[in-house]
C-alpha positions as CSV (number, residue, x, y, z in Angstrom):
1,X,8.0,14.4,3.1
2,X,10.8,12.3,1.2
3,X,10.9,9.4,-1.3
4,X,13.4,7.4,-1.8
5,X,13.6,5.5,-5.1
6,X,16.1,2.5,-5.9
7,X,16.5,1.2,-9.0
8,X,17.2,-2.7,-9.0
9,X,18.1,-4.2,-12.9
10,X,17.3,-8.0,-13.1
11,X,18.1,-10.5,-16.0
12,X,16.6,-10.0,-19.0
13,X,15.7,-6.3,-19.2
14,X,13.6,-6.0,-16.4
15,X,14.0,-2.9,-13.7
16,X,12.6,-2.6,-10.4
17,X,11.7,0.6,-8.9
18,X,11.6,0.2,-5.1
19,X,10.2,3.2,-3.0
20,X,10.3,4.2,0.7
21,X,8.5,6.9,1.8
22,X,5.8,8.9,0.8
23,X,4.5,9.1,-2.6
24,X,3.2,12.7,-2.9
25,X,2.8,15.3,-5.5
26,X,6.2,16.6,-4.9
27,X,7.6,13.2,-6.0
28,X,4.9,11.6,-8.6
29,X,6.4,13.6,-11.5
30,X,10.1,12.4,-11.2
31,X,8.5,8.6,-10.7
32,X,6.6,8.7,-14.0
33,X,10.0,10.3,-15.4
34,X,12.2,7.1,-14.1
35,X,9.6,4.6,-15.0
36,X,8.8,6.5,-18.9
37,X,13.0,6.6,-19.1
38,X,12.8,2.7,-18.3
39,X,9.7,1.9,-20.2
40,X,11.3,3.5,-23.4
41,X,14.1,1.0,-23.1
42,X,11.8,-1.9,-23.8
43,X,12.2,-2.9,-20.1
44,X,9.5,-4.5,-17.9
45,X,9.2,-2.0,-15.0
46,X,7.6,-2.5,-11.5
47,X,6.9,-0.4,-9.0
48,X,7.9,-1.8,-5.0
49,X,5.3,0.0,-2.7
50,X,6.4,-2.4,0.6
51,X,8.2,0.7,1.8
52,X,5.7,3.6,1.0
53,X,4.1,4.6,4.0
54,X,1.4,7.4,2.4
55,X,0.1,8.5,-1.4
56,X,-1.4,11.4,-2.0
57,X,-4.0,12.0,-4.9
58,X,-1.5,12.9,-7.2
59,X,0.5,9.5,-6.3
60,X,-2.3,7.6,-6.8
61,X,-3.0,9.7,-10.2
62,X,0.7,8.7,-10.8
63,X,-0.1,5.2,-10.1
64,X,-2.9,4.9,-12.4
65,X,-1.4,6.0,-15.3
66,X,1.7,3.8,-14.8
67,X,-0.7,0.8,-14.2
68,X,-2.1,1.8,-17.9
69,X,1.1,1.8,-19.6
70,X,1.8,-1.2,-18.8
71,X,4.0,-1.0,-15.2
72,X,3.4,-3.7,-12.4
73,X,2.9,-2.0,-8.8
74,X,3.6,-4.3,-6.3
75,X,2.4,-3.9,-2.5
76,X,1.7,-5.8,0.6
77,X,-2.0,-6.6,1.3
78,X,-4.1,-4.1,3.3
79,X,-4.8,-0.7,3.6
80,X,-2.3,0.8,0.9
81,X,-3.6,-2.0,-1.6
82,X,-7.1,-1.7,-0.4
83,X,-7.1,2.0,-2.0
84,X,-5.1,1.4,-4.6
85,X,-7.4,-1.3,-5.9
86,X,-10.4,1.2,-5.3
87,X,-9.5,3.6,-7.3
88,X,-9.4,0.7,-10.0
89,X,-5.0,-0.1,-10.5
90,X,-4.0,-3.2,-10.5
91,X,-2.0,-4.3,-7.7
92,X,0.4,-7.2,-7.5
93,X,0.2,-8.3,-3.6
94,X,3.1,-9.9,-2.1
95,X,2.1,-12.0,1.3
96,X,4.1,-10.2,4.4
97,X,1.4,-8.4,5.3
98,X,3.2,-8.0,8.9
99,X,5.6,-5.0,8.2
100,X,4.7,-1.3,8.2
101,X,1.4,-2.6,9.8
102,X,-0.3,-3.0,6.6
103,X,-2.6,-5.8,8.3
């Protein structure tokens, strides 16, 4: 199982991580690195699920602490958001629900 993560820099020190994949143990720990690296530059940071296809426990562990220091994670509405926001993170939807038939 792979992740890709891109890293998008908008105006006024804020950084987009965009994943595509799955987010699994394997990959949580070098996502909290990038986001701690940008959170340490005084940067707002969120976190593009649209592409993630599966998290694991440990991603959603990942997730959570993220969420608490102060990183936006942004999904589509449904199932992936649907857990997400039941294991109590905040989850920024955005509306095309109709890709990676998260309906």
């Amino acid at each position: 199982m792979t992740l890709r993560i891109t890293r998008e820099v908008g105006p006024g020190l804020r950084a987009t991580l965009r994943l595509e994949g799955n987010l699994v143990a394997e990959w949580a720990a070098l996502l909290k690195h990038e986001c701690s690296g940008l959170l340490s530059a005084a940067a707002a940071v969120s976190v593009d699920l649209t592409g993630v296809f599966f998290v694991d426990r440990a991603g959603i562990e990942t997730l959570e602490q993220l969420g608490r220091a102060g990183v936006e994670i942004r999904c589509r509405p449904g199932a992936l958001a649907n857990v997400l926001e039941g294991e109590g993170i905040h989850v920024k939807q955005d509306g095309d629900a109709g890709n990676h038939g998260w309906n």
